[in-house]
N, C-alpha and C positions, 0 to 999 in steps of 0.2 A: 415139815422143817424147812425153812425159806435158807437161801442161799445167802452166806455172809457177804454185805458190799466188799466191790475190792477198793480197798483207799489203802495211802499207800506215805509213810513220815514223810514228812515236810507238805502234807497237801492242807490247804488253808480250806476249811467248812465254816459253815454257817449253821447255828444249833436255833433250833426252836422258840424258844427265851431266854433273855438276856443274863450275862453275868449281874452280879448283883453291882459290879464298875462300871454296868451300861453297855459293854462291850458282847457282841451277835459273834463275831469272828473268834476265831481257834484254828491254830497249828496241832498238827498230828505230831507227835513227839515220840511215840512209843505204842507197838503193835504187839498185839499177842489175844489171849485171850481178854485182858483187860485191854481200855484201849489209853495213850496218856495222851492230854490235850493242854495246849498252853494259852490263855487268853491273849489275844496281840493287844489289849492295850491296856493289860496292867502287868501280867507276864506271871499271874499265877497257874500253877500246873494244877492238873485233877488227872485222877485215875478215874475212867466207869467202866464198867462190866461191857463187854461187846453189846452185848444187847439191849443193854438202855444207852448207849452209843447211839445205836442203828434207830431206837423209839426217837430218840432226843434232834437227829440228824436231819435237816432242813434241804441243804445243799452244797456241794461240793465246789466250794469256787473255785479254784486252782488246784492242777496237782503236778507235782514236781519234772513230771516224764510229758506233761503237755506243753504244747511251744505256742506262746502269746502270740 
């Protein structure tokens, strides 16, 4: 059993394949066992399972507690 990433609402990722609006990037919105993700350039939300989260998850480009 692999250790769940720590991410953390408000951290902007980068998923695997694109929204179907072309849009790579996504806001974390909501953590639990599901996890909620908002497209930043159309601004629809999705719910996935933690785990196809973590399958789907490319890169962490920002997260809210890191300082630019």
């Amino acid at each position: 059993m692999n250790k769940p990433i720590a991410i953390e609402t408000g951290a902007v990722v980068r998923l695997r394949k694109p929204h179907p609006c072309g849009g790579y990037e996504w806001t974390v919105v909501r953590l639990g066992a599901d996890i909620g993700i908002e497209c930043n350039t159309c601004q629809k939300r999705v719910l996935l399972p933690r785990r196809e989260f973590e399958k789907r998850l490319k890169k962490i480009l920002s997260s809210p507690t890191s300082t630019p």
